[in-house]
C-alpha positions as CSV (number, residue, x, y, z in Angstrom):
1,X,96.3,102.0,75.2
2,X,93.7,100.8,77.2
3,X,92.9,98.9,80.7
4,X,91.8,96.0,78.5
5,X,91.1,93.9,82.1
6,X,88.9,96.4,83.9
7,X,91.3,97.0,86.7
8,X,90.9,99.4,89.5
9,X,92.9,102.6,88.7
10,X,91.8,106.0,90.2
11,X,93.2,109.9,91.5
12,X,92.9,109.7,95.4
13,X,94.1,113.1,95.2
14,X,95.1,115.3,92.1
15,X,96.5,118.3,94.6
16,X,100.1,118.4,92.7
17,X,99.2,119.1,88.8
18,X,102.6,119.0,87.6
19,X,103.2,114.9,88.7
20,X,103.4,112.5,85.8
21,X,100.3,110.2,85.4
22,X,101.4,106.8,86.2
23,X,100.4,104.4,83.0
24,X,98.6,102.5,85.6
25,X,96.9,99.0,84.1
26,X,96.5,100.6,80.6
27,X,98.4,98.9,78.0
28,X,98.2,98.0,74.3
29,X,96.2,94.7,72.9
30,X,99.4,93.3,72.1
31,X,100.7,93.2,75.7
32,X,97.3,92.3,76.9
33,X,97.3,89.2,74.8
34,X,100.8,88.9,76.0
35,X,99.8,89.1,79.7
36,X,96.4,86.7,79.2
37,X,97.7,83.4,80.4
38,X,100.1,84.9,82.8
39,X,96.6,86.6,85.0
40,X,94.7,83.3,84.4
41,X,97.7,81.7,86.3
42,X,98.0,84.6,89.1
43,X,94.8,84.8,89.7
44,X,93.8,80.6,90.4
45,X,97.3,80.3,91.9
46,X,95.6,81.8,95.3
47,X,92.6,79.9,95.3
48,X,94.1,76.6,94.7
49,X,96.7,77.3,97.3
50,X,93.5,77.8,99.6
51,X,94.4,81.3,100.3
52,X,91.4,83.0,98.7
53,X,88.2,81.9,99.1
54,X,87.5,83.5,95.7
55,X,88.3,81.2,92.7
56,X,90.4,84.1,91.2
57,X,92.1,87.1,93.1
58,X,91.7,89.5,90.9
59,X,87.3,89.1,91.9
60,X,88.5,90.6,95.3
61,X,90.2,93.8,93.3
62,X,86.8,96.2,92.5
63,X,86.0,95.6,96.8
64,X,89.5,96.6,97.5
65,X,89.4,99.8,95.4
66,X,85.8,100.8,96.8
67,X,87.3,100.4,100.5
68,X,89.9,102.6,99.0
69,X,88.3,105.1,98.0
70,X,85.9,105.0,101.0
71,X,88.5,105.2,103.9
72,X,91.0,107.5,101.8
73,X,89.4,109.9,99.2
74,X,89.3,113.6,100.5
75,X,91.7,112.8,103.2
76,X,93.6,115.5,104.4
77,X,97.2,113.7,104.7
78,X,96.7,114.1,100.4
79,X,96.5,117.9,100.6
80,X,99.4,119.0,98.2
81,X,99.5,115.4,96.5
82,X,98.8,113.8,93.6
83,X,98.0,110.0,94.5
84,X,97.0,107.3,92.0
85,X,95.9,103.9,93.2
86,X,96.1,100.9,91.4
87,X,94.0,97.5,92.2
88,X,95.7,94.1,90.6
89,X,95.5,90.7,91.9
90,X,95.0,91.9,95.6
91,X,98.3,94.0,95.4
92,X,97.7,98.1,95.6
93,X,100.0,100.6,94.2
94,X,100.0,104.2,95.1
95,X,102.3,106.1,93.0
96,X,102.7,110.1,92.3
97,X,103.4,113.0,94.0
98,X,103.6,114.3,97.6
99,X,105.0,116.8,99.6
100,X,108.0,116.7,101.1
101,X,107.9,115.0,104.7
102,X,104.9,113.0,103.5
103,X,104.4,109.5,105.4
104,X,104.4,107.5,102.9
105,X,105.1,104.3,105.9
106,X,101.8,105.5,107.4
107,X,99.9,105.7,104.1
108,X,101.2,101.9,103.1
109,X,100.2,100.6,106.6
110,X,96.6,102.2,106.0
111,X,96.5,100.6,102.5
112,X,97.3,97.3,104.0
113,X,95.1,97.1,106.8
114,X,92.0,97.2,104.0
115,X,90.5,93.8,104.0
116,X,91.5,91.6,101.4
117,X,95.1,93.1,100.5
118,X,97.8,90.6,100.3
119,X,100.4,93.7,99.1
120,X,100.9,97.1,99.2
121,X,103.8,98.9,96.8
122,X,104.2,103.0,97.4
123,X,105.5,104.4,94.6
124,X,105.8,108.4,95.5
125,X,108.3,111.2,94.8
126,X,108.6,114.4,96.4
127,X,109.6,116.3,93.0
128,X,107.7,116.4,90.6
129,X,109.9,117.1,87.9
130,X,112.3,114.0,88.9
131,X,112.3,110.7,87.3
132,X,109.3,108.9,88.7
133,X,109.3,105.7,90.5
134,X,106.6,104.2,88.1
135,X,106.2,104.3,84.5
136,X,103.9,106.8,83.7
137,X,101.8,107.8,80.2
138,X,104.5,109.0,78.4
139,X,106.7,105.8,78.6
């Protein structure tokens, strides 16, 4: 298993050690050979639809992730979480763990006002020991 296309995938906050790790973009070769033509055809689809200026949206992802990081990490809304993010194709995912009463509306709206992001899925649970939302490491 690895992230065999260099995707954006980090810990906004690691606050809640008991969440499962989401499996993020890592993946074996076999499904990355699987998923090659399917990403060269995601990626153009925007650019020749003239919605990206970028020939391919996955070239906006690493910006996306560094905005990320700089408007979010060390926030304190994450204090008691356990948030990974997830950059593909202009679409962001934030899946883990949170506290109960967490805004996960609020956090969605903040990921989708960063420049550049067509989607936004939050994937969060408030008990950790629960069946997560996302597939996670140990499939």
């Amino acid at each position: 298993m690895r992230n065999w296309y260099n995707d954006p995938f980090f810990a906004l906050s690691s606050d809640a050690p008991a969440c499962p790790t989401p499996l993020g973009p890592l993946m074996t070769q076999a499904e990355a050979d699987d998923d090659a033509h399917y990403r060269v055809e995601r990626g153009t689809t925007c650019w020749l639809a003239h919605k990206c200026s970028k020939p391919n949206s996955y070239l906006y992802d690493a910006g996306i992730a560094s905005a990320i990081r700089q408007r979010m990490q060390g926030d304190a809304r994450f204090k008691g979480a356990s948030v990974w993010i997830t950059v593909q194709r202009r679409f962001v995912y934030a899946e883990g763990c949170v506290p109960s009463g967490f805004d996960s509306a609020a956090l969605e709206r903040a990921l989708q006002a960063i420049p550049d992001v067509e989607q936004v899925f939050v994937r969060l649970m408030s008990n950790p020991r629960g069946t997560p939302p996302y597939r996670t490491l140990a499939r």
